[in-house]
NUSEPA-664196 format. One record per atom (N, C-alpha, C): residue in one letter; x, y, z. Coordinates in steps of 0.1 Angstrom, whole numbers, plus 5000, padded with zeros to 4 digits. Atoms other than C-alpha are relative to their C-alpha. Example, Ala and Ser with C-alpha at 12.3 -4.5 7.8 and 13.67 -1.06 7.14 Angstrom:
2
a500949885000;a512349555078;a500950125000;s499149895000;s513749895071;s499250115008;
This chain:
90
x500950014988;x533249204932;x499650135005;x500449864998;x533349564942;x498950094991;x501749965011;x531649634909;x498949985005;x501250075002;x529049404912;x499350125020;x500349924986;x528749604953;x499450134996;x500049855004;x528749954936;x498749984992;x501149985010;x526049884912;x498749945009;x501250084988;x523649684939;x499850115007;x500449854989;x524149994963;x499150094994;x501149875009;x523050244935;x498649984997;x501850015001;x519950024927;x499550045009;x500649994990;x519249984959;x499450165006;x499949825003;x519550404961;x499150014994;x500849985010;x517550424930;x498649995007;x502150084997;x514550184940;x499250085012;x500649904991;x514250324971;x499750155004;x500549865000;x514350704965;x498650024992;x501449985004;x511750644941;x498549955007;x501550074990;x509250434966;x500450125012;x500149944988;x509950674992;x499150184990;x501049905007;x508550964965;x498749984993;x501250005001;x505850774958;x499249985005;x500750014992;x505150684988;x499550165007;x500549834991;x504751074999;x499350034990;x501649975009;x502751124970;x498749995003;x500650074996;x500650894977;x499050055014;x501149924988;x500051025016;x499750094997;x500749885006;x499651364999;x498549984993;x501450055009;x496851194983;x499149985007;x501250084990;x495551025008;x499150165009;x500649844986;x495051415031;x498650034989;x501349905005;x492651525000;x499049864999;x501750145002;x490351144996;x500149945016;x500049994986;x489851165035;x499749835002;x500950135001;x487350835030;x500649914995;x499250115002;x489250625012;x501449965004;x499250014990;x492150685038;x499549915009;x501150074990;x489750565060;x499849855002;x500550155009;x488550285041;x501549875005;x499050065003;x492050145039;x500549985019;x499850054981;x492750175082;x498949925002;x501250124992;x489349975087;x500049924992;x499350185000;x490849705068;x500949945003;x499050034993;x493749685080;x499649975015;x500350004991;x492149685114;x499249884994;x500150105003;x489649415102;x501149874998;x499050155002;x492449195088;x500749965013;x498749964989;x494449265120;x499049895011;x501650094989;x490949095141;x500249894995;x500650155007;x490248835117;x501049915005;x498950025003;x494048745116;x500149965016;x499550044982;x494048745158;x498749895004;x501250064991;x490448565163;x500049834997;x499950114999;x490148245171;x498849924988;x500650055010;x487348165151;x499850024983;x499650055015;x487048085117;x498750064989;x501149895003;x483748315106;x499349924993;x500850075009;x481848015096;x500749894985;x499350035008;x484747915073;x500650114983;x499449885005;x485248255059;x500850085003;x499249904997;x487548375074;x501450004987;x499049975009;x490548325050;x499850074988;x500550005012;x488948395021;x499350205004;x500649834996;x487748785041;x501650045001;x498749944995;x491348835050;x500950024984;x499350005014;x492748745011;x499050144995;x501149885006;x489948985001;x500350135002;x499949904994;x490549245023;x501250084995;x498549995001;x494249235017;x500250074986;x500449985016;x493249264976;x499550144999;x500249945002;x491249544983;x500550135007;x499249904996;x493649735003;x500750064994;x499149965008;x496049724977;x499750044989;x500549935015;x493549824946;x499850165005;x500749834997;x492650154972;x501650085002;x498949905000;x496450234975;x500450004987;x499749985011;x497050164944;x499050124988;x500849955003;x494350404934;x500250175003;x499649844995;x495550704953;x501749994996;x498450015010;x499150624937;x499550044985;x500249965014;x497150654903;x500050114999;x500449835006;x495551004911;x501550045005;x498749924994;x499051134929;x500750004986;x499550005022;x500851044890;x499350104996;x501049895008;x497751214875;x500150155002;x500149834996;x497951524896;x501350065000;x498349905004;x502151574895;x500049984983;x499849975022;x501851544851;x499050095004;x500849935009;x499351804853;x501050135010;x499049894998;x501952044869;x500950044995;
């Protein structure tokens, strides 16, 4: 049982030292693509409205919030691409 503790801790170590370096990558990334920093707070901020308002945007609202959410995560995922790209060319 200790085992099985000792080796869960170290993942847990592992996984998260690596998301915590990719996540600084990542905001390193974000300081030089100003705009698509940007981009990604005024959807978060949209989803954050849609998500509080009472109305239902004609019956689009779900379907703007799934969206939104989708394309937040292709623009971080995008500045996680170039951040990779630009530490291999060092």
């Amino acid at each position: 049982m200790k085992k099985l503790l000792l080796i869960l801790a170290v993942a847990v170590f592992v996984i998260s030292t690596a998301f915590v370096a990719v996540h600084q990558n990542a905001k390193s990334e974000a300081s030089k693509h100003p705009r698509i920093e940007k981009a990604i707070q005024e959807l978060q901020g949209a989803v954050e409205y849609m998500e509080k308002a009472p109305d239902d945007f004609g019956g689009h609202k779900a379907a703007a919030i799934a969206d939104s959410k989708k394309a937040i995560e292709s623009l971080k995922l995008a500045l996680q691409y170039r951040a990779k790209e630009d530490k291999m060319k060092k």
